[in-house]
PDB file as gemmi writes it, atoms N, CA and C in Angstrom:
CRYST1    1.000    1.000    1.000  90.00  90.00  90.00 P 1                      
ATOM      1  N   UNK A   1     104.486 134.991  99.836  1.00  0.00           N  
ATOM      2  CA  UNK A   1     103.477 134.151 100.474  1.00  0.00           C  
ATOM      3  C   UNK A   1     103.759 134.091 101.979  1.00  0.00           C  
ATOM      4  N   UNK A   2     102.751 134.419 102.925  1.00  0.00           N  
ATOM      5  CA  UNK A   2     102.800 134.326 104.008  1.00  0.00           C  
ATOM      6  C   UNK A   2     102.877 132.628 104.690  1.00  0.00           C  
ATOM      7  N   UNK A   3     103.422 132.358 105.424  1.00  0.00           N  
ATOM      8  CA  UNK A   3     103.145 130.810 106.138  1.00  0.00           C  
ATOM      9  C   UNK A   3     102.825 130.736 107.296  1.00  0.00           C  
ATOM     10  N   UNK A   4     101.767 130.079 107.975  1.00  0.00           N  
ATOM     11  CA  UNK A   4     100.640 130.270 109.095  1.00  0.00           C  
ATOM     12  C   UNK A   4     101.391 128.843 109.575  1.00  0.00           C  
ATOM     13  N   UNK A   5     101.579 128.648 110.964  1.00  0.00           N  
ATOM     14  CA  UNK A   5     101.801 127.663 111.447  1.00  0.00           C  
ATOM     15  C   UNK A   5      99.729 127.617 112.250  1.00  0.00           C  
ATOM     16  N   UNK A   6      99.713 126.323 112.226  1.00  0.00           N  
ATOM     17  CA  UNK A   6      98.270 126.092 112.985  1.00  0.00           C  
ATOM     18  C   UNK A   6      98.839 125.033 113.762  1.00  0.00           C  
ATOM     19  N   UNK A   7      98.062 125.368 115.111  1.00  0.00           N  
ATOM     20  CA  UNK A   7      98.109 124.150 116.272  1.00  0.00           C  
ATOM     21  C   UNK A   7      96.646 123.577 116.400  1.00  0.00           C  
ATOM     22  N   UNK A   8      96.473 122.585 116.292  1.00  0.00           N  
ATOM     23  CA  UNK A   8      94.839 122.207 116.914  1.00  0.00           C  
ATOM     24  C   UNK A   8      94.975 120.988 118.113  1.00  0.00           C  
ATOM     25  N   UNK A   9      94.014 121.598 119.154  1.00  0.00           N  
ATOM     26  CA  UNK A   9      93.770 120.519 120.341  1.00  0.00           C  
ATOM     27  C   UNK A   9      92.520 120.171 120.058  1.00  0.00           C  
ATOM     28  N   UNK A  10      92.144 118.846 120.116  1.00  0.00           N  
ATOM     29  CA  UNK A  10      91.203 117.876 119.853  1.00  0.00           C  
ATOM     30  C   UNK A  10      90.501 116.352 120.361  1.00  0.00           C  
ATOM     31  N   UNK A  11      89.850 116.120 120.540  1.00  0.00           N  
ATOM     32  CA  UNK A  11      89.470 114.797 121.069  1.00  0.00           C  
ATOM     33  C   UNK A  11      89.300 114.361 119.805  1.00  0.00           C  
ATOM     34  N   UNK A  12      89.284 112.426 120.271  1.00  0.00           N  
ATOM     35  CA  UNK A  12      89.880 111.430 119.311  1.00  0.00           C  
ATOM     36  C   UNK A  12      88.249 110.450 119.443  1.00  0.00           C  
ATOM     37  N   UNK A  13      87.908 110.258 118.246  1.00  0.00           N  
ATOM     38  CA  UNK A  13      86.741 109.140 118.657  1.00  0.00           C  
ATOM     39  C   UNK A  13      87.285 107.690 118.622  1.00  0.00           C  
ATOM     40  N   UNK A  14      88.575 107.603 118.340  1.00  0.00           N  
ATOM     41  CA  UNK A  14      89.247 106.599 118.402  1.00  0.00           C  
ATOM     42  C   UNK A  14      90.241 106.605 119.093  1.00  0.00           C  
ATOM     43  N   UNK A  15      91.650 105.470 118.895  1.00  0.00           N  
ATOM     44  CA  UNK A  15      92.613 105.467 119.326  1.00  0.00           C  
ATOM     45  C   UNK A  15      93.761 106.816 118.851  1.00  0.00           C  
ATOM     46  N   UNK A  16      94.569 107.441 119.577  1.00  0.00           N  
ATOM     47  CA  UNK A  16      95.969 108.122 119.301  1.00  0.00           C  
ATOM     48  C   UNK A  16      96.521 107.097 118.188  1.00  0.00           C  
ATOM     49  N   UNK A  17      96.696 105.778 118.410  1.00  0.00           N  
ATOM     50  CA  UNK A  17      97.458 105.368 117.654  1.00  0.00           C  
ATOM     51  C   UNK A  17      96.771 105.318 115.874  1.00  0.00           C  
ATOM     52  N   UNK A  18      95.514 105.092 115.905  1.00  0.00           N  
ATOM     53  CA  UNK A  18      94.643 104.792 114.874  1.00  0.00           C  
ATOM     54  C   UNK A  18      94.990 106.071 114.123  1.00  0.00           C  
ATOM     55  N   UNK A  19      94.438 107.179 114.935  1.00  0.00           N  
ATOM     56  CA  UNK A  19      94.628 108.983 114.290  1.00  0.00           C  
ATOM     57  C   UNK A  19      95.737 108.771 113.590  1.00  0.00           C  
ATOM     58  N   UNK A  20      97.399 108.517 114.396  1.00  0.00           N  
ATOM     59  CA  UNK A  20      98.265 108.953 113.951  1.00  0.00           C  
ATOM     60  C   UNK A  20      99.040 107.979 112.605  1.00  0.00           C  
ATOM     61  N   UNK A  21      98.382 106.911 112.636  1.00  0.00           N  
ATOM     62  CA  UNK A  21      98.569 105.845 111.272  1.00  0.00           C  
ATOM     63  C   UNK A  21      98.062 106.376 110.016  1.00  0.00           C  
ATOM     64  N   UNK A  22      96.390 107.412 110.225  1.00  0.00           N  
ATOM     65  CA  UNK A  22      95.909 107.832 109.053  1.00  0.00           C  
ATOM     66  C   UNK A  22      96.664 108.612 108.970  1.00  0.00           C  
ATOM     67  N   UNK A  23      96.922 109.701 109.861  1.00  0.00           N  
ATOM     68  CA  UNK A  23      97.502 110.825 109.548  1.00  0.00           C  
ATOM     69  C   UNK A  23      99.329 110.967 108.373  1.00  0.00           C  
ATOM     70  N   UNK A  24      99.967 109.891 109.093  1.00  0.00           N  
ATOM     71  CA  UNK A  24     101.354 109.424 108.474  1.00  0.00           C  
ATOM     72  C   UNK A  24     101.249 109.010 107.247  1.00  0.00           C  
ATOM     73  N   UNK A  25     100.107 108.109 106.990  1.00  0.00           N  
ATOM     74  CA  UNK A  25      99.655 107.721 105.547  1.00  0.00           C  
ATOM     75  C   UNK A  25     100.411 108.725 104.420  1.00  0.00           C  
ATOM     76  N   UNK A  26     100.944 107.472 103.416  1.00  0.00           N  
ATOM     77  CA  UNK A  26     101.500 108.318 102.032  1.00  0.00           C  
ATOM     78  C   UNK A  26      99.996 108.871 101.512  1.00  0.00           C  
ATOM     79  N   UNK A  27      99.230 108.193 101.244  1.00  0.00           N  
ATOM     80  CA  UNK A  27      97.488 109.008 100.530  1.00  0.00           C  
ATOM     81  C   UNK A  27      97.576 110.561 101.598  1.00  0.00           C  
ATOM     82  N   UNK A  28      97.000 110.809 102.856  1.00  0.00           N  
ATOM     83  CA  UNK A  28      97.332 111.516 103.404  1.00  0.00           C  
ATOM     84  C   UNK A  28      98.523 113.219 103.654  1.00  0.00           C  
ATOM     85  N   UNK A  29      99.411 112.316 103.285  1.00  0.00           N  
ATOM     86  CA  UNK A  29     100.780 113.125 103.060  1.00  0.00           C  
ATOM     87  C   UNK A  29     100.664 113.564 101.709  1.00  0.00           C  
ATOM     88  N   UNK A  30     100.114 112.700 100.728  1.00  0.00           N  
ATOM     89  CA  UNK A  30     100.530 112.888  99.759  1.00  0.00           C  
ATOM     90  C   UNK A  30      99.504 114.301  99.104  1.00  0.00           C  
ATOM     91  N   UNK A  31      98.240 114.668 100.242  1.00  0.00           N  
ATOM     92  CA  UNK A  31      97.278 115.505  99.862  1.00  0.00           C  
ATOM     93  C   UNK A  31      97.953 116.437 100.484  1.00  0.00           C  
ATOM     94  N   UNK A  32      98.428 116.548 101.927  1.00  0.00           N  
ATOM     95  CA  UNK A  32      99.227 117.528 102.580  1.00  0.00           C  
ATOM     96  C   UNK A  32     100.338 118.515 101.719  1.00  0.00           C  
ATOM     97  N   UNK A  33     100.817 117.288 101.318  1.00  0.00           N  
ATOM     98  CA  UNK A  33     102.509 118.365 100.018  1.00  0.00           C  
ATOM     99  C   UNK A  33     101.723 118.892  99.113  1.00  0.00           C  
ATOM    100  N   UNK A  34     100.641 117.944  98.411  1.00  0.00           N  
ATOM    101  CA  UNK A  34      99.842 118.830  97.455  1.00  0.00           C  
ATOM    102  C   UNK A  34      99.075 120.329  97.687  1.00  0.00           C  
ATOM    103  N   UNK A  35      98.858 120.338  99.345  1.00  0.00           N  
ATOM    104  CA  UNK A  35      98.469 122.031  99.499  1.00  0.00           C  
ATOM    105  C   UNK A  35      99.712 122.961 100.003  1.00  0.00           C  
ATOM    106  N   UNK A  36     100.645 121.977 100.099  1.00  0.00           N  
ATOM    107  CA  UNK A  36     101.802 123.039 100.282  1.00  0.00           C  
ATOM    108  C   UNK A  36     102.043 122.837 102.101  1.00  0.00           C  
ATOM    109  N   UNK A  37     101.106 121.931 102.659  1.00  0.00           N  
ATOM    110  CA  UNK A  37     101.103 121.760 103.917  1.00  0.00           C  
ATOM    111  C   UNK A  37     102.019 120.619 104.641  1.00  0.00           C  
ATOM    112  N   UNK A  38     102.915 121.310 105.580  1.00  0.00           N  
ATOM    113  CA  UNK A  38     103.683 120.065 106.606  1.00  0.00           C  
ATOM    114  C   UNK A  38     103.274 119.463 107.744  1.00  0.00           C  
ATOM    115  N   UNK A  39     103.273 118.396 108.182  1.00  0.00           N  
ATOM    116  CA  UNK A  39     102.724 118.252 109.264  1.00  0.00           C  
ATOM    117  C   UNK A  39     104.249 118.207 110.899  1.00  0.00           C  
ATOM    118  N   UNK A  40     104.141 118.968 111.551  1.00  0.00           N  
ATOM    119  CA  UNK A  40     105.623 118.915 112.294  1.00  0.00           C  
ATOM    120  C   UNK A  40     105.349 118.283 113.503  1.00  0.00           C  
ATOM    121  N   UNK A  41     104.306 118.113 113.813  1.00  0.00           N  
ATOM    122  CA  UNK A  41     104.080 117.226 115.489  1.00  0.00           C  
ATOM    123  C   UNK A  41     102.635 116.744 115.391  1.00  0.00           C  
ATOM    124  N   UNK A  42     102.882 115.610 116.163  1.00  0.00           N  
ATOM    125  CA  UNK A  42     101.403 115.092 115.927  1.00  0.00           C  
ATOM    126  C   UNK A  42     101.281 114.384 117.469  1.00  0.00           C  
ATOM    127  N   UNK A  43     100.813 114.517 118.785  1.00  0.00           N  
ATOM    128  CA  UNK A  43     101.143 114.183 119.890  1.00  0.00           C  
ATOM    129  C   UNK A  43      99.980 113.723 121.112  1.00  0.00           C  
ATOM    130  N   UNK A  44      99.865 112.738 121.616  1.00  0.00           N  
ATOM    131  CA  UNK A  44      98.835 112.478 122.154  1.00  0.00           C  
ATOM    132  C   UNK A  44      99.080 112.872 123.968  1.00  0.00           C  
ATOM    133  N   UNK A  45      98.019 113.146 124.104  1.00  0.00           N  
ATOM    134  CA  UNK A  45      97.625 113.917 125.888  1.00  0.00           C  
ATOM    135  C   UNK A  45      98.405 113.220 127.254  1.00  0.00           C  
ATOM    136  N   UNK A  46      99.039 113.209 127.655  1.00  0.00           N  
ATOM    137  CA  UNK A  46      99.622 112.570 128.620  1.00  0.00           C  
ATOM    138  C   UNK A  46      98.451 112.300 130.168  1.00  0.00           C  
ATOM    139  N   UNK A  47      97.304 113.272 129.906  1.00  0.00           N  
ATOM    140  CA  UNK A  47      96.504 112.957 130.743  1.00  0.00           C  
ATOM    141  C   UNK A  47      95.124 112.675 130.246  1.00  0.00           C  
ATOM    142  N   UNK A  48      94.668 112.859 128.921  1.00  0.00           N  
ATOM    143  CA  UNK A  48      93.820 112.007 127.910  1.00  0.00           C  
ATOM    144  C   UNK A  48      93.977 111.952 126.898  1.00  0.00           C  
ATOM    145  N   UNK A  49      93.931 110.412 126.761  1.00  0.00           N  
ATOM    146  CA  UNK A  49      94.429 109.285 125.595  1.00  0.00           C  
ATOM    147  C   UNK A  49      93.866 109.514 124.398  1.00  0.00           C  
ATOM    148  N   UNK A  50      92.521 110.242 124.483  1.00  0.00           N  
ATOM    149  CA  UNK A  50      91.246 110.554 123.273  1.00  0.00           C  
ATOM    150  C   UNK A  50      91.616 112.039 123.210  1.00  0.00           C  
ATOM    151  N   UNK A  51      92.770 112.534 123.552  1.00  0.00           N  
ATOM    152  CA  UNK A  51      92.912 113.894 123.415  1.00  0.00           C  
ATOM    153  C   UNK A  51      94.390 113.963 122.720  1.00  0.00           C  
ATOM    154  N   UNK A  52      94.141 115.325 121.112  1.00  0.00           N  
ATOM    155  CA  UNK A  52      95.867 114.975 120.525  1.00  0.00           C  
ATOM    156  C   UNK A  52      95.744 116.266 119.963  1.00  0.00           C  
ATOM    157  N   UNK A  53      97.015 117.126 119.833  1.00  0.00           N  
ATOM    158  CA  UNK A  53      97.320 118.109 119.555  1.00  0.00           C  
ATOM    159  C   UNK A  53      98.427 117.732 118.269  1.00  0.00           C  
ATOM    160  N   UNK A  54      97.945 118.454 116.999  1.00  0.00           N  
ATOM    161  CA  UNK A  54      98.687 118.817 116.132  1.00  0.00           C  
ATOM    162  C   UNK A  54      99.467 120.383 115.486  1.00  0.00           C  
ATOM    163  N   UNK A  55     100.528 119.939 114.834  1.00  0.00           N  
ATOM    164  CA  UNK A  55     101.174 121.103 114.422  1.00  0.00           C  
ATOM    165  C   UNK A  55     101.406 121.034 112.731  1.00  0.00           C  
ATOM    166  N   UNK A  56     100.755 122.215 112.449  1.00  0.00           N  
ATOM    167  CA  UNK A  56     101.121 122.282 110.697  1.00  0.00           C  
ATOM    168  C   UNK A  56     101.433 122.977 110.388  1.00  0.00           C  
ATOM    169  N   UNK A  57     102.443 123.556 109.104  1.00  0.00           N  
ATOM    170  CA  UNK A  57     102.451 124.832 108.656  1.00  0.00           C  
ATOM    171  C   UNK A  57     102.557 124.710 107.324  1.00  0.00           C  
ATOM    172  N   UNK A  58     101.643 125.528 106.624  1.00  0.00           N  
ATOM    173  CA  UNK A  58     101.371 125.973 105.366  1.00  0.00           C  
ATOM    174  C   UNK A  58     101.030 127.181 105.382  1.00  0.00           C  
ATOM    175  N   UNK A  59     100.777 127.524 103.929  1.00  0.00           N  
ATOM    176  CA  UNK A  59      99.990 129.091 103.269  1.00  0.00           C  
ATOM    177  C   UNK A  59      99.057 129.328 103.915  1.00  0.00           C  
ATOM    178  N   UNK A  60      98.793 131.064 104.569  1.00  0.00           N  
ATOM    179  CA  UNK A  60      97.671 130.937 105.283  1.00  0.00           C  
ATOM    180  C   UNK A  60      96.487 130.954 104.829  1.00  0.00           C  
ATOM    181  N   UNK A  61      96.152 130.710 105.785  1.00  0.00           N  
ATOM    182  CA  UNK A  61      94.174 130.328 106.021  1.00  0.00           C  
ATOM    183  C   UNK A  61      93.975 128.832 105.103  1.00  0.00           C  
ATOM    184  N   UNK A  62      94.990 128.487 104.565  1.00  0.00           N  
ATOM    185  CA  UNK A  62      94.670 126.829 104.027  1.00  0.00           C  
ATOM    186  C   UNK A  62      94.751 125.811 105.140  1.00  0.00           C  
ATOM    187  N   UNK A  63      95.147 125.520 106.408  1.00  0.00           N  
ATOM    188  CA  UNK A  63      94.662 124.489 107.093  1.00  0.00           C  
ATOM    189  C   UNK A  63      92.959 124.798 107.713  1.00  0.00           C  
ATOM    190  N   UNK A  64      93.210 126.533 108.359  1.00  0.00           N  
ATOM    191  CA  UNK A  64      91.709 126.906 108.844  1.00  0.00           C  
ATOM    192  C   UNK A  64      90.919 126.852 107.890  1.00  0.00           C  
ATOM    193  N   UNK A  65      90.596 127.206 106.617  1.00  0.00           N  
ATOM    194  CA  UNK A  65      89.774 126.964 105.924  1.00  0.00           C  
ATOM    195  C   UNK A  65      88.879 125.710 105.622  1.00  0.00           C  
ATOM    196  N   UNK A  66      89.772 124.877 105.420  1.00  0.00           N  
ATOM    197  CA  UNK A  66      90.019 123.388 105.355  1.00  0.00           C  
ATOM    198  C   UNK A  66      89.029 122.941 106.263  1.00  0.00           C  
ATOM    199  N   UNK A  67      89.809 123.021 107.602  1.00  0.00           N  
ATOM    200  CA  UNK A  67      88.768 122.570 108.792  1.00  0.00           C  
ATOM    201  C   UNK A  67      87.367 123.656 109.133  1.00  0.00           C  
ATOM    202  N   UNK A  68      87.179 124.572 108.896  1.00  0.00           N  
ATOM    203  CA  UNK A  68      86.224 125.749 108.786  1.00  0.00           C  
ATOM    204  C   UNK A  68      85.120 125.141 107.826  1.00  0.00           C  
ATOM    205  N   UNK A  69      85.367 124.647 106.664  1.00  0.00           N  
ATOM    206  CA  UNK A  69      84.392 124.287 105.738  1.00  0.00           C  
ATOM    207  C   UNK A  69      83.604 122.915 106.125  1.00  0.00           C  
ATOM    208  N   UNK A  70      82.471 122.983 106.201  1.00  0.00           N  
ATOM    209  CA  UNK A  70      81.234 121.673 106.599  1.00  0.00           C  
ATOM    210  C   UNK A  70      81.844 120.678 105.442  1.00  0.00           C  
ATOM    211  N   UNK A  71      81.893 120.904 104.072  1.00  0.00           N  
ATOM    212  CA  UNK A  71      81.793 119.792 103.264  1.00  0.00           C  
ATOM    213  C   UNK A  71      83.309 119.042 103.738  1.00  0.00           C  
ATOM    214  N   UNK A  72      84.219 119.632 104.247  1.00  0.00           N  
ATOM    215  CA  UNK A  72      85.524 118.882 104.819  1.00  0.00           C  
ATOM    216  C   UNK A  72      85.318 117.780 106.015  1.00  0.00           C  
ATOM    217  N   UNK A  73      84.381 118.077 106.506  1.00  0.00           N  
ATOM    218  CA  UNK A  73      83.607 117.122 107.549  1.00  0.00           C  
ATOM    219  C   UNK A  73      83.859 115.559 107.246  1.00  0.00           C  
ATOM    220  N   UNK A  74      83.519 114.937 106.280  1.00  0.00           N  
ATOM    221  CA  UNK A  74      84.032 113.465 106.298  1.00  0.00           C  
ATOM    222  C   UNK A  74      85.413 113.479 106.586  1.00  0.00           C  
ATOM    223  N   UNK A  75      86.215 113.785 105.417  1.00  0.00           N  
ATOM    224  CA  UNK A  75      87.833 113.843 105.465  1.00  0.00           C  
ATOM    225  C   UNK A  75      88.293 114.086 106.753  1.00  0.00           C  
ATOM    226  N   UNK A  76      87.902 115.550 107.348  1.00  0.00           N  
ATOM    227  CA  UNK A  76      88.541 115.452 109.053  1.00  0.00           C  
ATOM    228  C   UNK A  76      88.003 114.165 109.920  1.00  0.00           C  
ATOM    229  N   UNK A  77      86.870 113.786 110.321  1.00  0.00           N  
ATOM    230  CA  UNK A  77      86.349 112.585 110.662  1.00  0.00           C  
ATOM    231  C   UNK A  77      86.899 111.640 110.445  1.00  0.00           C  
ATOM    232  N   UNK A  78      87.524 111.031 109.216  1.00  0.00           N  
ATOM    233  CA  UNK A  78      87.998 109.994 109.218  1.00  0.00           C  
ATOM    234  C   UNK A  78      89.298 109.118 109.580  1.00  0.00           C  
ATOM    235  N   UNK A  79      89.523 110.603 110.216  1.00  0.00           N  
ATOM    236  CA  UNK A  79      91.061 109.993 110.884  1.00  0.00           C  
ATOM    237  C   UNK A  79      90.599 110.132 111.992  1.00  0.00           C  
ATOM    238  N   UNK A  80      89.626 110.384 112.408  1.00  0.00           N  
ATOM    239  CA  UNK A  80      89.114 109.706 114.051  1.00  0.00           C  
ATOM    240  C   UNK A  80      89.167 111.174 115.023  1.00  0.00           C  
ATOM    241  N   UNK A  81      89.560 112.275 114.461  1.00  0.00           N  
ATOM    242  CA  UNK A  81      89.576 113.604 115.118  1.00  0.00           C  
ATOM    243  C   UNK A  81      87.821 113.822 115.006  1.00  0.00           C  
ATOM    244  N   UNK A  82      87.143 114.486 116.067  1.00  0.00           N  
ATOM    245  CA  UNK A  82      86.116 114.737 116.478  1.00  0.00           C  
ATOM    246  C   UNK A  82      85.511 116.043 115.872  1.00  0.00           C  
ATOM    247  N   UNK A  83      84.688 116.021 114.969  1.00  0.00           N  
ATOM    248  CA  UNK A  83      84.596 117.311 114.051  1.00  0.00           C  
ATOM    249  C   UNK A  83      83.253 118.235 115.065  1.00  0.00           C  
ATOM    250  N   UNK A  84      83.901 118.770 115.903  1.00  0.00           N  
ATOM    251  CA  UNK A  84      82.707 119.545 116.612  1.00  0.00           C  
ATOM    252  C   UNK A  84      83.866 120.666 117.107  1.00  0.00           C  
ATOM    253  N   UNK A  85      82.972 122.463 116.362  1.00  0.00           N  
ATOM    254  CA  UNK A  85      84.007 123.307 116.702  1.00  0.00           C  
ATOM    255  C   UNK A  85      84.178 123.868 118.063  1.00  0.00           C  
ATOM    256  N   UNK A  86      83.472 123.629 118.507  1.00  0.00           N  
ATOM    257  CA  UNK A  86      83.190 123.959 119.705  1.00  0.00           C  
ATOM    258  C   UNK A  86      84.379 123.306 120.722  1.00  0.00           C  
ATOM    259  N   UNK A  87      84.781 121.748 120.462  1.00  0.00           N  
ATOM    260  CA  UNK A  87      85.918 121.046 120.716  1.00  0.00           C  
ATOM    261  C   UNK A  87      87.397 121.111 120.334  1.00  0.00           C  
ATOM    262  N   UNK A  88      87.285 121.531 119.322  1.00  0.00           N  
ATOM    263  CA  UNK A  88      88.688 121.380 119.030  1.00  0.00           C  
ATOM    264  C   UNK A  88      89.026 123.163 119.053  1.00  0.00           C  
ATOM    265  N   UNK A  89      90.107 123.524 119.897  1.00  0.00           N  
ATOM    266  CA  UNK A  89      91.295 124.566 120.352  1.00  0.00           C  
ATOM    267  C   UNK A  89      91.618 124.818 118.988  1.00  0.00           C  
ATOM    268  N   UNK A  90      91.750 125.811 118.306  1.00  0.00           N  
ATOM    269  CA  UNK A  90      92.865 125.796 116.905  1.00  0.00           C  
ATOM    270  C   UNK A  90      93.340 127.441 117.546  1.00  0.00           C  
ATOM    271  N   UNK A  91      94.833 127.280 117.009  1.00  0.00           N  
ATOM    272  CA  UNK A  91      95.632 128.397 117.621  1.00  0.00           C  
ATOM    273  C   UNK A  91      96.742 128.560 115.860  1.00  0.00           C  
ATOM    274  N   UNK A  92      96.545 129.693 115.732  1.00  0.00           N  
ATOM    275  CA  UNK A  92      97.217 130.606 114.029  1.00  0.00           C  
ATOM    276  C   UNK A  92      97.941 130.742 114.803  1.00  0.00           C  
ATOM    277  N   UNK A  93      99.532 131.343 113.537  1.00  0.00           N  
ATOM    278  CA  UNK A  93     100.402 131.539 114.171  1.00  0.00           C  
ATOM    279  C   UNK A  93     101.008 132.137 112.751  1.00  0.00           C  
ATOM    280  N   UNK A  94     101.226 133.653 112.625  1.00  0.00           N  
ATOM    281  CA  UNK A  94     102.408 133.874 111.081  1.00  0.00           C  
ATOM    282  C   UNK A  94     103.648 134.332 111.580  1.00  0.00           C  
ATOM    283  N   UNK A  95     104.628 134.460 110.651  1.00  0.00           N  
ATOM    284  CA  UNK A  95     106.354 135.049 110.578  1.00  0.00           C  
ATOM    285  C   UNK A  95     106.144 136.043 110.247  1.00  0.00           C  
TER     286      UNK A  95                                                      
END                                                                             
């Protein structure tokens, strides 16, 4: 099995802090281990506050997919990340 690290840069329709409470969440985490996915940095913009870059690594094409698919649209949304692709940076990465 290959493992894809993904980075995504993103604006926040909420607070950094709000994002990163859902995100830490055991419910949350607990869907993450279930795809085999880690989350290794989760970090907000030093020059905008509504702006946060994450780091994951799992099996590939399971985080891009994830975020790639329309019906995933609530779930990303609800941790306050801004579901417009056009906005959010995503950067692959394999070993």
């Amino acid at each position: 099995m290959t493992i894809e690290t993904t980075i995504l840069d993103f604006q926040l329709s909420n607070t950094f802090e709000h994002y990163e409470s859902h995100m830490t969440a055991e419910e949350q985490q607990s869907m993450f281990k279930e795809m085999g996915v880690k989350t290794f940095y989760i970090g907000k913009s030093i020059d905008d506050p509504k702006r946060a870059t994450v780091i994951f690594q799992g099996p590939e094409n399971v985080l891009n997919d994830i975020f790639m698919n329309p019906e995933s649209k609530p779930i990303v949304e609800a941790s306050g990340h801004i579901y417009i692709y056009d906005g959010t940076k995503i950067t692959r990465w394999i070993s």
